[in-house]
Every structure is written in structure tokens, then in C-alpha cells.
C-alpha positions in Angstrom: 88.0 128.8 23.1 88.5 132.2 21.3 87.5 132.0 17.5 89.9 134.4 16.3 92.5 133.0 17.8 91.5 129.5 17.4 91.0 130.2 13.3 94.6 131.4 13.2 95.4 128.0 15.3 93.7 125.9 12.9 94.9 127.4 9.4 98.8 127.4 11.2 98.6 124.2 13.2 98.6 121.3 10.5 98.3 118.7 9.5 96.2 117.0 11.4 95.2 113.3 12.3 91.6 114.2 12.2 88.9 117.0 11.2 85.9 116.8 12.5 82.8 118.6 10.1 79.7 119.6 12.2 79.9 121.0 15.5 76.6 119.3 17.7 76.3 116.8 19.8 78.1 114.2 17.9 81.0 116.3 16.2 82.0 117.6 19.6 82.1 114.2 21.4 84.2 112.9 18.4 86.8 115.9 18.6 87.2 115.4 22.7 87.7 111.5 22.1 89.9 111.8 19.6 92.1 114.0 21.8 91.7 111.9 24.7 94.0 109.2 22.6 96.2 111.5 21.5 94.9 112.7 18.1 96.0 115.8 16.7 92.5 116.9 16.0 90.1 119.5 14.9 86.6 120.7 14.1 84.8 123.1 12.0 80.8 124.4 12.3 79.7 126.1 8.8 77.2 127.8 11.7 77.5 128.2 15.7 78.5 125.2 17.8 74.9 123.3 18.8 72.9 125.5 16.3 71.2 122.4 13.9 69.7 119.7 15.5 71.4 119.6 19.1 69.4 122.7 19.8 66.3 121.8 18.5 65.8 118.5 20.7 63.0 118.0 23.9 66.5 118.3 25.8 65.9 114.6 27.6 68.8 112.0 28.5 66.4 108.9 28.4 66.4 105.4 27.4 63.6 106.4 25.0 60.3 103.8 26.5 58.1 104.2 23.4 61.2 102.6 21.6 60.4 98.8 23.0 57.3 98.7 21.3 59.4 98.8 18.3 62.0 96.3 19.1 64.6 98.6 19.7 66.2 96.9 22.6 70.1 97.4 21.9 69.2 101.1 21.6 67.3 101.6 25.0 70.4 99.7 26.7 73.0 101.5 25.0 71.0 104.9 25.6 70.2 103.8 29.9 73.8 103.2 30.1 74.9 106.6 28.4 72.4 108.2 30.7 74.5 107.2 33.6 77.4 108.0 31.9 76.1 111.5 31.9 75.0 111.7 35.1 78.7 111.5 36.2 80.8 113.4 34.1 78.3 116.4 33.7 75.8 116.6 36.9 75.8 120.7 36.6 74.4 119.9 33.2 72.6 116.2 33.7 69.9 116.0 36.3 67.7 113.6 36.8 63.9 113.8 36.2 60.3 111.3 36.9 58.3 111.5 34.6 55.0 110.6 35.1 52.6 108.0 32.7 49.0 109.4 32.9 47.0 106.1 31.2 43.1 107.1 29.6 40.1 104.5 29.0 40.5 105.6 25.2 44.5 105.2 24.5 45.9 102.8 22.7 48.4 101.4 25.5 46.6 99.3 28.5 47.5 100.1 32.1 49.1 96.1 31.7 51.6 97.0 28.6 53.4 100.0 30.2 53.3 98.5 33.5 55.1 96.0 32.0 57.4 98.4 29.3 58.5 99.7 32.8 59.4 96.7 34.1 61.8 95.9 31.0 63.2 99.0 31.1 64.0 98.6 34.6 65.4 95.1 33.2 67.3 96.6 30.8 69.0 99.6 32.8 70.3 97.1 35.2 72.6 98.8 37.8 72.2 101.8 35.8 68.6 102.6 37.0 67.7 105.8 38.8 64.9 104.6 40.9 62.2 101.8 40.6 59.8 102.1 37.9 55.7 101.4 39.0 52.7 102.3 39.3 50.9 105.0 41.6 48.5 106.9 42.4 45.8 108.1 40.0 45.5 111.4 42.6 49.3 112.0 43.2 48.8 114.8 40.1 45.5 117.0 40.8 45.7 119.0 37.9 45.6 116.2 35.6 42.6 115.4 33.7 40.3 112.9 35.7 38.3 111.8 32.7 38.8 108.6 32.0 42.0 108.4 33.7 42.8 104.6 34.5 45.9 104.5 35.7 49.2 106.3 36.4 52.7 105.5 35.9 56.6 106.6 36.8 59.7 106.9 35.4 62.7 108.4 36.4 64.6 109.3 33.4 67.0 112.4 33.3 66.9 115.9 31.1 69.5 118.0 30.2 68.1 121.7 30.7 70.7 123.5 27.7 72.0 120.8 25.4 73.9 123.7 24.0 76.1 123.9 27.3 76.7 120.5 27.3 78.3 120.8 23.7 80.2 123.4 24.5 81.7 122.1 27.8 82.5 119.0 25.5 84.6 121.3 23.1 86.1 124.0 25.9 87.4 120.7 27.0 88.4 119.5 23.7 90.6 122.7 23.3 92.5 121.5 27.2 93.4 118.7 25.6 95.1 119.8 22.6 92.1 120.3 19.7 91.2 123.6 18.1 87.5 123.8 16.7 86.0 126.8 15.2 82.6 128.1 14.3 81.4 129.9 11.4 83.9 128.2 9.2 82.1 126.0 6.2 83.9 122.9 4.5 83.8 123.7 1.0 85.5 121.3 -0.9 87.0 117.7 0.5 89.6 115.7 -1.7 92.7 113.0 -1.8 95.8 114.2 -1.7 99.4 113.2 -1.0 98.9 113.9 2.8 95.8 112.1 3.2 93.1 114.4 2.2 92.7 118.3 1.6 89.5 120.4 3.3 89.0 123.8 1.4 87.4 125.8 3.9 85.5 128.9 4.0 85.2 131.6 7.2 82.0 132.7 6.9 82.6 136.2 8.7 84.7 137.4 6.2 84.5 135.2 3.1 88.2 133.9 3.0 89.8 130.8 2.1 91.5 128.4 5.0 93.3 125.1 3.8 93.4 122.1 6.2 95.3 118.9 6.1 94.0 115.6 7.7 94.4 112.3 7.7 90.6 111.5 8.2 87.4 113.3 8.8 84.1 112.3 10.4 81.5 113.8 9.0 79.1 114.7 12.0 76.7 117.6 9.9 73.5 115.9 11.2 70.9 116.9 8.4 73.3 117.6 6.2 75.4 114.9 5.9 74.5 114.1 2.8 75.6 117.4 1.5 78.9 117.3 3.0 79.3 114.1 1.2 78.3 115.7 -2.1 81.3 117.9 -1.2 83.5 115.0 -0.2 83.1 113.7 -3.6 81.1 111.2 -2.7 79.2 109.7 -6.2 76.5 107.9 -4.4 73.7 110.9 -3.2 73.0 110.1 0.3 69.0 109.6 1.0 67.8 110.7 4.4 64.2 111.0 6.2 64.2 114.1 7.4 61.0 114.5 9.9 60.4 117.9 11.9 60.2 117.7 15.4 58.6 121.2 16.9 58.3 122.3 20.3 56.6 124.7 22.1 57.3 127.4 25.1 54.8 128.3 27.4 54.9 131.0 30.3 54.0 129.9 33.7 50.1 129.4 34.7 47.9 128.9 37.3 47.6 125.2 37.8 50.3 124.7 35.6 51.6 121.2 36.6 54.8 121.2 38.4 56.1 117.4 36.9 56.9 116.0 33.8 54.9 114.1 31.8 54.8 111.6 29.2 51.6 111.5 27.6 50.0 109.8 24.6 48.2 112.0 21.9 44.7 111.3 21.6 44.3 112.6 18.1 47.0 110.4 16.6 48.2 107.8 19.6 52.2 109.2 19.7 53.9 110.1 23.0 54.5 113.9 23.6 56.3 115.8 26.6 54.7 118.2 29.0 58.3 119.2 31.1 58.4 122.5 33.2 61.7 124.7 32.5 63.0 127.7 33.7 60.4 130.2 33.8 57.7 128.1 32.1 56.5 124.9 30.6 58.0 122.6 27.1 55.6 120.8 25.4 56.6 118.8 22.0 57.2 117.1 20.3 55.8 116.9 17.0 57.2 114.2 13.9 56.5 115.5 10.6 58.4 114.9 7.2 60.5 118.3 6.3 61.4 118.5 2.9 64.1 121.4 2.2 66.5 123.0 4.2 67.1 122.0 7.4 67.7 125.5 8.8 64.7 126.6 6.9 62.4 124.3 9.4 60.0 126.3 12.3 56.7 125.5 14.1 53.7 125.3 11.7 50.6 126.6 12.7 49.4 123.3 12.5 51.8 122.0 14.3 51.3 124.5 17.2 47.6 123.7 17.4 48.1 120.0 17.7 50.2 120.5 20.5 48.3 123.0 22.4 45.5 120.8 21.9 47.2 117.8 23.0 48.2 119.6 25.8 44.7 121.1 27.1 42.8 117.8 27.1 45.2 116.3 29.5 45.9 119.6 31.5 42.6 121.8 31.4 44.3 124.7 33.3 46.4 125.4 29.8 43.4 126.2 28.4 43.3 129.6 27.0 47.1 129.9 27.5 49.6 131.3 24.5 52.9 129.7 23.5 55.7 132.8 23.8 57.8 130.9 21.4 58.2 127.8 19.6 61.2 125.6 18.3 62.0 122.8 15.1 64.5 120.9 14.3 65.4 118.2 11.9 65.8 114.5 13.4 68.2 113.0 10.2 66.7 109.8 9.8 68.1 107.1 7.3 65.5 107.0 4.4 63.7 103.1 5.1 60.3 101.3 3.9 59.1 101.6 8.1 57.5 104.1 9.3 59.0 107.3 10.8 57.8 106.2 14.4 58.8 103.2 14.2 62.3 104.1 12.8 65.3 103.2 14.8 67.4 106.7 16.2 70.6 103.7 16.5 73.6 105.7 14.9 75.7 104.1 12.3 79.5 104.8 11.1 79.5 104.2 7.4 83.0 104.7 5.7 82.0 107.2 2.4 84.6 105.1 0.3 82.2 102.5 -0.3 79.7 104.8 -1.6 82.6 106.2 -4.0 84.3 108.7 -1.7 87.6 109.2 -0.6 89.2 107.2 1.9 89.1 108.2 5.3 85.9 109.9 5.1 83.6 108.5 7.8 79.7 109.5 8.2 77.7 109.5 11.4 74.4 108.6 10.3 71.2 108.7 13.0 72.2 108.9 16.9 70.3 111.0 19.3 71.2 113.3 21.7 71.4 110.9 25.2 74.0 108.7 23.0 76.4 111.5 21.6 79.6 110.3 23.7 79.6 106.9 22.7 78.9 107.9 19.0 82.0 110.2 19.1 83.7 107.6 21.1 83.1 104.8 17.9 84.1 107.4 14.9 87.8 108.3 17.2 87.9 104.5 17.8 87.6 104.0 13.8 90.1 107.1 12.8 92.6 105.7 15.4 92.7 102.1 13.5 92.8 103.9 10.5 95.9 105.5 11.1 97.2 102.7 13.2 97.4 104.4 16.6 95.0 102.6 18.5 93.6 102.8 21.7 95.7 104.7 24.5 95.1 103.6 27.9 91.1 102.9 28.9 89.5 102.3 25.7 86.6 104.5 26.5 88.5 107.4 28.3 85.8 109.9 27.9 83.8 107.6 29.9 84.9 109.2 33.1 86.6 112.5 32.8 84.1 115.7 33.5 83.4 118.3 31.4 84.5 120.9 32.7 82.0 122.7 34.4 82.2 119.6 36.8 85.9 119.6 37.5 85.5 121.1 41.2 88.4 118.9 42.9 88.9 120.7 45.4 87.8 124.1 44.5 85.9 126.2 43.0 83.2 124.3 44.4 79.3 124.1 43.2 78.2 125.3 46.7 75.9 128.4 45.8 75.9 130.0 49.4 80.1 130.0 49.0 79.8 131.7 45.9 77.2 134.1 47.0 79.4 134.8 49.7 83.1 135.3 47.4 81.0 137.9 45.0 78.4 139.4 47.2 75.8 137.9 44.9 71.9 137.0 45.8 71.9 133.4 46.7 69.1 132.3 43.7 71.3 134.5 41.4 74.6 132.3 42.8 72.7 129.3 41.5 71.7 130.2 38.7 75.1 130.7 37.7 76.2 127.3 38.9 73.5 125.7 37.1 74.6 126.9 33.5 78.2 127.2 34.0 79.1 124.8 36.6 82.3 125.2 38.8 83.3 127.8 35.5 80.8 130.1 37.4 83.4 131.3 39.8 85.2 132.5 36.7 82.3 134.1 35.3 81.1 136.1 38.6 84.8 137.1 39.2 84.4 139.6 35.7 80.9 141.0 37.6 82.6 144.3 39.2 80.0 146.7 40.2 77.8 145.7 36.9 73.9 145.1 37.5 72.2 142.2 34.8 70.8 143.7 32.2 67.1 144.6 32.4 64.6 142.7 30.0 67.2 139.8 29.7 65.7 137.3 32.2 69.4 138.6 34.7 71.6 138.0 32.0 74.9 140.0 33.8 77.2 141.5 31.4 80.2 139.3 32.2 78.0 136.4 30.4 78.3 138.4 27.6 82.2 138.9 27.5 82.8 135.4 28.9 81.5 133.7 26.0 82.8 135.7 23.5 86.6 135.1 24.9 86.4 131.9 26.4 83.5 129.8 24.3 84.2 131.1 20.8 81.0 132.8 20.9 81.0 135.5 17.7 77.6 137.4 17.2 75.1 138.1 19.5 72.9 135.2 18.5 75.9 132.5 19.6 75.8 134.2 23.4 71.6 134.2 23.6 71.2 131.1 22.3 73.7 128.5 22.9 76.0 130.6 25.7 73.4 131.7 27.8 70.0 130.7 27.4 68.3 134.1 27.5 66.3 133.6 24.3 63.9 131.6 25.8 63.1 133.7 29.0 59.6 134.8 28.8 61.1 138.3 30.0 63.2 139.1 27.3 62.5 141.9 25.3 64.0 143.8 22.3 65.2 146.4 24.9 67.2 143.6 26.4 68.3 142.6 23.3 69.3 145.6 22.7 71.4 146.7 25.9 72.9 142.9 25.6 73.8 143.6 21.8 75.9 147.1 23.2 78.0 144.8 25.8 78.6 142.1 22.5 79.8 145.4 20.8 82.4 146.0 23.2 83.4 142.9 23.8 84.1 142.8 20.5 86.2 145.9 20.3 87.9 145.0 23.2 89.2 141.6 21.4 90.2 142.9 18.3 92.2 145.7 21.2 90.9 148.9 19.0 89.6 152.2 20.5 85.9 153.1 20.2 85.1 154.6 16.2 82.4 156.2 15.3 80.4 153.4 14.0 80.1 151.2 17.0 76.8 152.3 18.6 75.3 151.7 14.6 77.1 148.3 14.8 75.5 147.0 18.0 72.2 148.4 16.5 72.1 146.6 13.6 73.2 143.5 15.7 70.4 143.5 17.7 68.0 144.3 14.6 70.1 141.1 12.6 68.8 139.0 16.2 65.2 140.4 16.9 64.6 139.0 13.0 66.2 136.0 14.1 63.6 135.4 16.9 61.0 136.3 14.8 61.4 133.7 12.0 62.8 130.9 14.2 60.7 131.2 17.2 57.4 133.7 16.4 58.8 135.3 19.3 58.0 139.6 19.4 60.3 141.6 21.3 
């Protein structure tokens, strides 16, 4: 992907079977199906590809445990079986993880009910299961709190380290098979015409007009579904739940526990994570309503002290310990009389004619992250009997084709000593690379020359930089530190390193658009970095 070239793609390359509106999770899955069956199709992102919701998430691939309390069988089959799925097309991305069931004398769940919730979800995964579920030793984590501690369980589940990269693997592989998607570019207007239906679009980097024909469009904006309805001319106004999940990032400690946990809260009884990361510890998550803006949403102080506190009675070491930044996001929730934990994350596909919009309009409703690919898989599946094409071949083709990080047959390969050995690169540095870009790593180091990483980036290399920019539509600086790369939430990042990664984005930039260096550049990547810093600041308390 290249988003200038890409735009130009889009606005010349119609009409199309299908546009996709929203580029997460779910939007990007829906454009890759719906080229998989031959659809001519494409996407557009009012923000950055993975920005909304997909970013904001604990980043776990799990069958979801607390949901059988609730009932919510068909979900935690569909969601074991999508974890598999995972597993195979994306293991660069997709790794598994145990996560270990600390039971206290004063919860609310008996050492009996989750020794049996883990024997149904062992039930339920079937041949899909990871490793036995059970029981074990009360001493098998030391740092744990003691107190009261009754019992201790295991699951092995599986986590997803950047749900970012997984979207855009999903879309880089998309564009292989014949889609175009583009970031930055808003629907403003949806309507019937003679064609099928007319998107008025709007490029958000320089405020101009692009007009797109398409036969159908899913609607895959997450939180703001509702809106894009509203502009679909939909009469009936959409009412969603939307509840705040926030998360926290802490920097590593002494004694800071080295597995992941799933623990219950003692103030209020709801599970929370504890999951190490690179370079430090996750904790979250929170559920809170959110009225307003999605994009508007961030970690309350409140919200920050709950989970610190949640997280020192069960781990004393953390006591004392600062969060270096902290994350929200939206879960878009269908508005219901139950209550928000108890709420099913099933997705639905609900056609926005019978709510008084056009026809052809479909809305993803709900879904979580672990269950993206077959949600994109049902909404291509719909489009495709719409406009009487069917199914081509294997009716779930997406079910087995790798992104493309994983598409090693025979070479490049994802062995970090080769690697380290083609580019005269340190081996942890080697697989590093190979864990965020997969078998595209080889591509990646080959643009290294005699460059160092930038210092206070957490060894962000410049090559990063320009690969994301002309391969993964990347367009400011915030699109290559957040959802490219990663390096915003390196505990050594600093503005420095924001601002030595901001002059690399500045002549990357240049070197796109193929003009010589003017006068204003050096301002440019200046105000860049300024425009980013602020960015860290309001969305993650983060100071650089």
C-alpha cells in the first residue's frame, strides 16, 4: 500500500462491487474476503487503519472464560475456533499464551466453578484446544499474593502483541489480491443511484472531494456506526452502549511477574488482565459507559487508580510503581436492558434498509477482536448473494491463506540467526524485526545500509520509517509510531526520538512526492513531531 497512489487508484478505478467504511479489525477482514471471491472491492478509514477500537483492545485471541457465566456459549465456540484459525495464518502475529487463575478466600468464583468453566471451555474448543486446562500449584507463581489464596488455575489462550499489524497485514494483502483501501479519507455522504449507490468522499489531508461507485457497502466504523448510518440516510438513529475500556502501561519492576494473569477485582468482582509486553507490564481493563466521542475517550484518573489498585493487592511488588502511559477505547455495544458485563460481544450483520436506508447498506454491529475474520467473512458472504456472485471455490477462503508476514514458502524465512547473518544485524535485533514484520522483515532490513536506529525510539531503524510510509500507506508520523511500528509504547521513547524519527518521516515524505529539499522542511518535521508529542500527551498522559 501507498496512499497517494492508492487514492488516485480508488477515485480512477470504479465502480466497484463493494466499499468497505472503517478500516479496523472488521473492515479489513471484510475487504480481504471480498477479494478472495473475486470482488472488485475497496475501503476507506476517515482516520489511520486500526486507530478506533482495534488499537485500544487488551490485544488477547481468547475464547473469552468470563463469557459462560453469561450463557454465551455459541460466542466462546466461535471465538476458540477463530483462535486456531489465527494461529495458522498469522503465527508471526498470533502466539500463544497461559494464563494463570489466582482464586482468593473472598472472590466471588469458588475454586469448584472455574475448575469446572475450564473444563467446558476445554469441552467447547474441541480439537481446537492449545493445551489441557487445570488446576496447579498455589506456589508455581511466588510473587503472587499469598493471602487468602485458595487455589490456582491455567489457561492457555493466545494474545496478539500489535493488533495494528495484524490489520495491516490483512489489508497489504487485500491490495495482492486486487482491492485498494485508503486512510484518511471520510465518507461523507452515501445515496441510491442508478449504479447501485454513490459514496461522496472526503480526503482529509487536503480537503478534496472523491466520488465512488459501489454496488454495496459494509459499514464496519465500530463506534460510529451509527453515524455513518446517519450519513447513509438511514431514518432510524442507531442506539449503541458505548462502555470505555482503559488500560494501563507499566515499565518493568523488580518482582514484576513474568506470566499472565487473569484475576478478579476485589473492589467490584470483574476479571482484569495483568500480561507482560515488550519492555513492561499491561494491566486493564476497565468497563465504563462513555458518552461522546469515541476518539474523545482516555484513562480517567479514576480509572487509573482502580487498576493500580487492583493490581497491587494481587501483586505487592507493584506497589509504588507508576504507569508510563495509559490507553481507552470504545467497545460498541448494542444498547440492551442487561447489563454491560453481561452483554453479549456476538457481532450481528443488520441490512440498513430495514431501518429506512438504502439498499445494499450492511452494518457490522458488536464482534470483538479474536472473531474479526469470520465477521468479515459473513458481510463478503452477504454482498456476494446480493449481487449474485456467490461463493468461489472454498466458502471460507480466508480460512487458510497467511497474511503476509507468514508467507515464507520457501524463503525469506523467519529464522532470526539467517537474517542476522544476510544484514549483519545483532541476533535480538534480527528478531525483533521478525516478530513485527514477519518474513516482510527481510524486506525491511534490506533498506538498513549503514543507518544506526534512532536513539530514544526503543531501536526504531530508519528503514521502519520509510517502509511504512511506501509500502503500508502510512501518512503522518503518528500512523508509523503507532500502528506501523509500535514505538509509542516503549518506555524509552522520548521527544528526542520523536523528534529524529519525525526528520526521517520528513524525507520520506519528500522523497514520495520525488521533490528536492525546500526551505521549509526542517520546520515541517518540527511541527510534526510537536502535532505527535500533543498526541501522546492527551491520548496516553505520556511526557516526552
Amino acid at each position: 500500500m501507498q496512499r497517494e497512489r492508492d487514492l488516485g487508484r480508488l477515485a480512477n478505478g470504479g465502480p466497484y462491487d463493494l466499499l468497505v467504511v472503517g478500516g479496523g479489525a472488521a473492515g479489513a477482514a471484510s475487504l480481504r474476503a471480498a477479494a478472495l471471491r473475486g470482488l472488485k472491492a475497496a475501503l476507506c478509514e476517515r482516520a489511520d487503519f486500526a486507530s478506533g477500537t482495534t488499537s485500544r483492545s487488551s490485544r488477547l485471541i481468547h475464547g473469552g472464560l468470563r463469557y459462560l457465566e453469561h450463557g454465551h456459549l455459541r460466542l466462546v465456540r466461535e471465538s476458540l475456533a477463530e483462535r486456531r484459525i489465527l494461529l495458522g495464518i498469522a503465527p508471526h502475529l498470533v502466539e500463544p499464551l497461559p494464563i494463570h487463575l489466582p482464586i482468593y478466600r473472598d472472590g466471588r468464583r469458588p475454586p469448584w466453578k472455574v475448575a469446572l468453566g475450564l473444563r467446558l471451555y476445554d469441552l467447547l474448543a474441541g480439537r481446537n484446544r492449545l493445551g489441557a486446562s487445570r488446576m496447579i500449584d498455589t506456589r508455581t507463581l511466588p510473587g503472587l499474593r499469598a493471602e487468602g489464596l485458595r487455589a490456582l488455575g491455567v489457561v492457555v489462550d493466545a494474545r496478539v502483541p500489535s493488533p495494528e499489524r495484524l490489520v495491516i497485514e490483512t489489508l497489504v494483502d487485500a491490495e495482492r489480491l486486487g482491492a485498494v483501501a485508503v486512510n484518511h479519507l471520510e465518507l461523507a455522504r452515501l445515496e441510491e443511484s442508478a449504479g447501485g449507490l454513490r459514496a461522496r468522499l472526503l480526503d482529509r489531508t487536503r480537503g478534496e472531494p472523491v466520488e465512488v461507485q459501489a454496488g454495496a457497502v459494509i459499514n464496519a466504523a465500530g463506534p460510529w456506526v451509527g453515524e455513518v448510518e446517519q450519513r447513509a440516510g438511514t431514518r432510524e438513529k442507531r442506539v449503541l452502549r458505548g462502555t470505555r475500556g482503559s488500560h494501563l502501561l507499566l515499565p518493568v519492576f523488580d518482582g514484576a511477574p513474568e506470566r499472565a494473569l487473569l484475576v478478579e477485582a476485589r473492589r467490584d468482582g470483574r476479571p482484569f488482565f495483568i500480561l507482560p509486553a515488550d519492555g513492561g507490564l499491561l494491566v486493564g481493563t476497565t468497563e465504563v459507559p462513555h458518552e461522546g466521542d469515541p476518539d474523545e475517550a482516555v484513562a480517567t484518573a479514576a480509572e487509573i487508580e482502580y487498576l493500580m489498585s487492583e493490581l497491587e493487592s494481587v501483586w505487592p511488588a507493584a506497589r509504588g510503581v507508576s504507569p508510563y502511559a495509559a490507553y481507552a477505547g470504545v467497545r460498541p455495544l448494542p444498547a440492551s436492558g442487561t447489563r454491560v458485563a453481561a452483554a453479549s460481544r456476538r457481532h450481528r450483520l443488520e441490512p440498513a434498509a430495514a431501518g429506512g436506508g438504502p439498499r445494499g447498506v450492511f452494518s457490522l454491529v458488536g464482534g470483538k477482536l479474536t472473531t474479526h475474520r469470520l465477521e468479515g467473512e459473513e458481510a463478503a458472504r452477504a454482498v456476494a448473494a446480493l449481487l449474485g456472485r456467490g461463493d468461489r471455490g472454498d466458502a471460507e477462503p480466508t480460512r487458510t491463506r497467511p497474511l503476509p508476514g507468514a508467507q515464507c514458502d520457501p524463503e525469506p524465512t523467519m529464522n532470526p540467526a539467517a537474517l542476522a547473518a544476510r544484514f549483519a544485524l545483532p541476533v535480538i535485533e534480527a528478531s525483533r524485526l521478525l516478530r513485527r514484520w514477519g518474513c516482510r522483515a527481510w524486506a525491511v532490513a534490506a533498506g538498513f545500509g549503514d543507518e544506526s536506529p534512532l536513539a530514544g525510539t526503543g531501536g526504531l531503524h530508519p528503514a521502519e520509517i520509510r517502509f511504512a510510509i511506501e509500502h503500508e500507506g502510512a501518512f503522518g508520523l503518528d500512523d508509523v509510531l503507532y500502528r506501523r511500528t509500535g514505538s509509542w509504547e516503549s518506555p524509552a521513547l522520548t521527544g528526542d526520538g520523536v523528534r529524529a524519527a519525525a526528520a526521517v518521516w520528513a524525507s520520506a515524505r519528500r522523497r514520495l512526492e520525488r521533490r528536492a529539499v525546500e526551505p521549509g522542511d526542517e520546520a515541517m518535521a518540527g511541527a510534526e513531531a510537536a502535532r505527535v508529542i500533543a498526541l501522546f500527551r492527551r491520548d496516553h498522559a505520556r511526557t516526552l
